[in-house]
N, C-alpha and C positions, 0 to 999 in steps of 0.2 A: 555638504553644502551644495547647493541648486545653483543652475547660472542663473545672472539677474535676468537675461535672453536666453532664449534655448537658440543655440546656431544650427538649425534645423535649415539644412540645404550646405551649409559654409560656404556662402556667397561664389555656388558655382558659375556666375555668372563673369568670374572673374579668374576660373581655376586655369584657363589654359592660356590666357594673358601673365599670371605673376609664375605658373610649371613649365606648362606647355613651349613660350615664349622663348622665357627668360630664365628655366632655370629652376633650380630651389636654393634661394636665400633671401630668410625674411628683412633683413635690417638692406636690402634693397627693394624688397618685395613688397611689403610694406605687410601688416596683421590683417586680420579680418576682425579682430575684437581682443579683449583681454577677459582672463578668469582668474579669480584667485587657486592659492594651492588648494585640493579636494572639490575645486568646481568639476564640472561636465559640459563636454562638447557632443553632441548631437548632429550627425552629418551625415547626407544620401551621397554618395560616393559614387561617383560612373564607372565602368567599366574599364581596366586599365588594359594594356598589352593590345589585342588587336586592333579594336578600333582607334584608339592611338597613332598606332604602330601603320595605319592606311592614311592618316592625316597630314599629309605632308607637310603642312606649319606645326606642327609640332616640334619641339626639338628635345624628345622625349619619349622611351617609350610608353608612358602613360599620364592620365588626370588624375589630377588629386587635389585635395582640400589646400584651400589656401592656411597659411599657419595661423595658429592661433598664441597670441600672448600669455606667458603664465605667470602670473603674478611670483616674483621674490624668486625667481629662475637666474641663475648666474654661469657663466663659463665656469665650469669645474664642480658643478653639483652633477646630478640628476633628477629625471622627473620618473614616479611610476606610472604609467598608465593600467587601470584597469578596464579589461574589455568588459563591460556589464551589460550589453546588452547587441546582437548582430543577425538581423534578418535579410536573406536573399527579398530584391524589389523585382530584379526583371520575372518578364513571362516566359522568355527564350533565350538563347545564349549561341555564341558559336567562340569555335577555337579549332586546334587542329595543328599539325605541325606544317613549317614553311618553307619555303622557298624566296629566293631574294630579286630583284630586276635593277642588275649593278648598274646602269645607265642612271635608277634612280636615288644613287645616292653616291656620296664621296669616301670619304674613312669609315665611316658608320651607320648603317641605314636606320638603326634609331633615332640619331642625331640631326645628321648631315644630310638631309635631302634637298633634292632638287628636281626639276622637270625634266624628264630624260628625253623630251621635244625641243622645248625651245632654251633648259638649262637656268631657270630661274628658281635659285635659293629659296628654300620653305617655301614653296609657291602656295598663295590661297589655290581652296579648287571646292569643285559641289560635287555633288554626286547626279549620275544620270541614270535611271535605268537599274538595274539590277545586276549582279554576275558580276565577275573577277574585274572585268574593264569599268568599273560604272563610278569611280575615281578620275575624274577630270578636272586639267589644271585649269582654271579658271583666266588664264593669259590666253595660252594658246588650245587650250581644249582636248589637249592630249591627254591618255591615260596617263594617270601619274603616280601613282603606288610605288611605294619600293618593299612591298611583299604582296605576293599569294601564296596561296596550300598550295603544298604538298599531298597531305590528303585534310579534307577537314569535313569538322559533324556539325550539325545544330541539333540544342535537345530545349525541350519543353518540360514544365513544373507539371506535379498535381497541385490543386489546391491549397495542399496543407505543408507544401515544399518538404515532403519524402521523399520524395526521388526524382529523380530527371531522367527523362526519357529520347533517346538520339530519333528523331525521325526522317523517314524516306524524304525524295525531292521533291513532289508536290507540296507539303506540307513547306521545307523550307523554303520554297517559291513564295508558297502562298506567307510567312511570317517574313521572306525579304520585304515586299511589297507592305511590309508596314513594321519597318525595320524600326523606326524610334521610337512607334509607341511600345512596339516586343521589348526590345529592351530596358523600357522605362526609365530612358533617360535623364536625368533632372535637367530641370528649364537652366539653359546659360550652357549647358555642358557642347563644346563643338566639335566632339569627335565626330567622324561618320562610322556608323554601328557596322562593326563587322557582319550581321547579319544580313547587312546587302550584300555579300557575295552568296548565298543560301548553299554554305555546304551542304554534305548528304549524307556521307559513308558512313560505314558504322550504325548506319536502320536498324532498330530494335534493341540497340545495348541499352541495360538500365542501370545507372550510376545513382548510389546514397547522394544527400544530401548533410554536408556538413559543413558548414561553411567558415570560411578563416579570412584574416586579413592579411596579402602580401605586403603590402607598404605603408609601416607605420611607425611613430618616430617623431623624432627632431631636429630641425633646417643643421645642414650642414654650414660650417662657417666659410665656405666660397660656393659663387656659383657652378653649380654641376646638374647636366637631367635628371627629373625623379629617378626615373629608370636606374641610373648608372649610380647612386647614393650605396654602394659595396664595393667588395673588393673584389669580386668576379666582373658584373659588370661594368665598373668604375674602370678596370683594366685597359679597356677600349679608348680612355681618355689619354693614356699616357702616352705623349709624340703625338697624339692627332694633329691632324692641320685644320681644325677650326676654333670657334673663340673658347669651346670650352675643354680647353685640350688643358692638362696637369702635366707632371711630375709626378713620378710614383710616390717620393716623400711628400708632393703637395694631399694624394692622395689619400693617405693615411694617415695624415693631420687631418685633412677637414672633412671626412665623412663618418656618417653617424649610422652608416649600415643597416639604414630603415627599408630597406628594400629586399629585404630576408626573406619572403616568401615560405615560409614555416609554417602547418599547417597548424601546429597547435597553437598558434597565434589564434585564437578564438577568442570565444563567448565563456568570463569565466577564467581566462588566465590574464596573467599581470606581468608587462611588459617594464622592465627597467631600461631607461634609453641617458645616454651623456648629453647633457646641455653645452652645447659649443656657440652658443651667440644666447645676449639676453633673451631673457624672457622664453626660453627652449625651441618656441616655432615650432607644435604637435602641427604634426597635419598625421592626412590616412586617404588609401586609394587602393585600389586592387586588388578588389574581395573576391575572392572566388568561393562558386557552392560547394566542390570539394576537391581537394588536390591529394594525391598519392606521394609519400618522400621521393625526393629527386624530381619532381616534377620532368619526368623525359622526353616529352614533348616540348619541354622547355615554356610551354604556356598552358596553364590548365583551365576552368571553365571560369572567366570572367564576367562578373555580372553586377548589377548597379547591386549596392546594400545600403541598407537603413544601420547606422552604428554608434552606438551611445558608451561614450566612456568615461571617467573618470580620471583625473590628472592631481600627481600628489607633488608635490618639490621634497627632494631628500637633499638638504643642505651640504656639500659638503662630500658628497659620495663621488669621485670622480671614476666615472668610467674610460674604457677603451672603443668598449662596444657595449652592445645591447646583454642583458642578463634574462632570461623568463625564468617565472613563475607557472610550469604548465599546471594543466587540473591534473589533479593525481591520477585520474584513469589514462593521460597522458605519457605520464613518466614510465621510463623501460622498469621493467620488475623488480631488476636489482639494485633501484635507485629508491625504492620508496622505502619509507620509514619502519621501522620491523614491528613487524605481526608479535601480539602477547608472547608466543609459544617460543617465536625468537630468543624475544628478550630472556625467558626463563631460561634457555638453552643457553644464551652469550653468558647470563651469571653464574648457573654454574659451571660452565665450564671455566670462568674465571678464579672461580670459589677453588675450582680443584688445582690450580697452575700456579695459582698468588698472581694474577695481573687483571687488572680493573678494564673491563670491555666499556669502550665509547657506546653508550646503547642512547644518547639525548644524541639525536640525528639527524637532517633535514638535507631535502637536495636542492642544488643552484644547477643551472643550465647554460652554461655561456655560448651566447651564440659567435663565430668564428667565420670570415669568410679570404678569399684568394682569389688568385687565375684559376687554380685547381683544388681537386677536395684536398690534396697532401696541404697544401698551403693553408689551404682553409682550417684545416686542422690545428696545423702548427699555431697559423695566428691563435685559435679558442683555446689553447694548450700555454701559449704565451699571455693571452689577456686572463687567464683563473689566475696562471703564478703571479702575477703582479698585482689583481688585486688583493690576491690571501696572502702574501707576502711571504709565499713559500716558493720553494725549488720546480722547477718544472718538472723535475723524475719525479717528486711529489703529487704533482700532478695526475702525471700517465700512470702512477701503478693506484691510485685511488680510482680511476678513472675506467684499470683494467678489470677490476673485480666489485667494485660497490658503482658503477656509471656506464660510461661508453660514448663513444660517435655515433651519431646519425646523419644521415645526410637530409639536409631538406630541401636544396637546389642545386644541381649541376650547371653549371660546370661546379660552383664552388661556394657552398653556405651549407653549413655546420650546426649542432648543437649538440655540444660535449657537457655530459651530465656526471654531476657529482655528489655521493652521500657525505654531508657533511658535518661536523661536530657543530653542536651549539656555540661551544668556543670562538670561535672563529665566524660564524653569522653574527653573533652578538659583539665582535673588534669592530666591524663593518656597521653597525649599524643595522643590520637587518634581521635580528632574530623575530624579533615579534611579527613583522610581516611576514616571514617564515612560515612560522606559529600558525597566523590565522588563515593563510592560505592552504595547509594541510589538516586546520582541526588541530596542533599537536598539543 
């Protein structure tokens, strides 16, 4: 089913007043529209992590879609989203790893900023000029950042978005100097583009283009920064000394761990997420064209996307956290569903022993996160036992031989993958989505 509107933009012209601001929760935040179950949202996404991350009213490391309503969405369902469709919009990008300016901030320089001049909370500010200082707080006119590189690149598209290309300093001179149209940021969006600082290093590397969605999802049930919607980053929150400071136990009741940064979070895989307040509150932000597991830079190439998805309500299905659905060229080798030659091989070998091989098999992905990957672990390890309603050593030894960990963001975000018996998809409700996500 089509929306009656296509939310083509999703009213960015209000994304860093109801994220940026205040947070993420929609029953304060208010929706940007309603769609029934199987509708589609449609949304140009900015840039999330750098230019964010220089905006010092933000209180957040990045922009994102305001939520969207899902019709017949309840606390204790879930919703799937299907990514159907995710195109890179900017012309140029920058990123890079950082460095911090502790005067500009308090507990948290994602959060908690302020003017390291005259010391005023989220300060507005413009931008002057180009290069590392060109962040001015708009009270008293000092630089106001609370990050610069460490080392950082800017790269440029071809065309037909194959590849992206890191170029020298003229070039990024010459794309700071017209830093929002490079980035093609959508009208309302108020980050300032990282591409006004015009990194450089790294001239000539040529990076694939694949692009995925880090942060995508449904509103956590208390206010908390996009950014910090896991358990790695969310960490930060516990004890802080500002208004959106938690409890660990507050933490892990009310986050919906949309900020997974997982690259197989694409075009094409299908995103399971827990609805913790009516109506779920989809939002999506910080796409990047391609990220590597673990993202070690800690921020990979962020850039505005064009992203169309699909939103289903599964009544009833209560999650911990997030489940994927990757594409099967996705999944590690020894998770995907067995090859003819397999199957022959498991039956007879069953035929010869007298014991019946599980050969109707499918894998789930549970994504897992912490302060660190051991925790992140444990958590993805903890949230499969609970909802397959088996043992956790059940778990790890399925897990050691037909699955595995991956890492897809340090400090700590996970996705523990599992081959798993029809049996058991079809208690849960999900065999046939299973089914038609692999062809089986």
């Amino acid at each position: 089913m089509l929306l009656s509107r296509d939310l083509y933009g999703a009213t960015i012209s209000l994304v860093r007043k109801i994220f940026g601001r205040f947070g993420v929760r929609a029953v304060t935040a208010g929706f940007f529209g309603r769609i029934p179950s199987g509708g589609r949202i449609r949304a140009v996404t900015p840039p999330g992590c750098w230019g964010p991350m220089i905006t010092p009213h933000f209180k957040g490391g990045h922009e994102v879609t305001q939520p969207v309503y899902v019709e017949g969405a309840r606390p204790g369902d879930a919703v799937a989203i299907t990514i159907e469709r995710l195109r890179v919009v900017s012309h140029a990008a920058a990123t890079g790893t950082m460095t911090l300016n502790p005067k500009a901030f308090g507990d948290d320089p994602f959060v908690d900023k302020r003017c390291p001049n005259c010391g005023a909370p989220w300060p507005e500010s413009r931008p002057e000029g180009t290069g590392e200082e060109a962040v001015r707080c708009a009270r008293c006119g000092a630089e106001a950042s609370a990050f610069h590189f460490e080392e950082g690149y800017t790269v440029t598209y071809d065309d037909e978005y194959r590849v992206a290309l890191a170029v020298d300093e003229a070039n990024a001179r010459r794309i700071a100097e017209r830093a929002r149209e490079e980035a093609s940021l959508p009208e309302g969006s108020e980050q300032h583009p990282i591409l006004l600082y015009a990194p450089h290093t790294l001239s000539g590397m040529v990076a694939r283009v694949i692009p995925n969605v880090g942060n995508i999802g449904t509103t956590p049930s208390v206010d908390m920064p996009d950014s910090h919607n896991a358990g790695d980053f969310g960490a930060s929150l516990v004890g802080a000394h500002h208004p959106y400071a938690l409890t660990q136990e507050q933490l892990d009741a009310h986050r919906t761990d949309a900020h997974l940064d997982c690259r197989d979070v694409r075009e094409g895989a299908v995103l399971l997420c827990p609805v913790k307040v009516e109506g779920a509150g989809v939002y999506m932000g910080d796409a990047h064209s391609v990220m590597g597991r673990g993202e070690l830079a800690l921020h990979s190439i962020d850039v505005t996307a064009d992203v169309t998805v699909r939103v289903d309500v599964l009544p009833g299905l209560e999650l911990e956290g997030p489940i994927l659905l990757p594409r099967p060229e996705d999944l590690p080798p020894i998770a995907r569903p067995f090859a003819a030659e397999e199957v022959t091989a498991a039956r007879a070998l069953g035929e010869r022993i007298g014991v019946a091989p599980e050969l109707d098999v499918a894998p789930l992905q549970f994504i897992g996160t912490g302060v660190d990957l051991n925790r992140a672990t444990e958590n993805a390890i903890r949230r499969a036992a609970r909802f397959l309603g088996v043992s956790e050593a059940e778990v790890r030894n399925r897990a050691t031989v037909t699955g595995g960990v991956e890492v897809s963001r340090l400090p700590g975000a996970v996705q523990l993958t599992l081959l798993l018996p029809f049996r058991m998809l079809e208690k849960k409700g999900l065999l046939d989505l299973v089914r038609s996500q692999y062809g089986l």
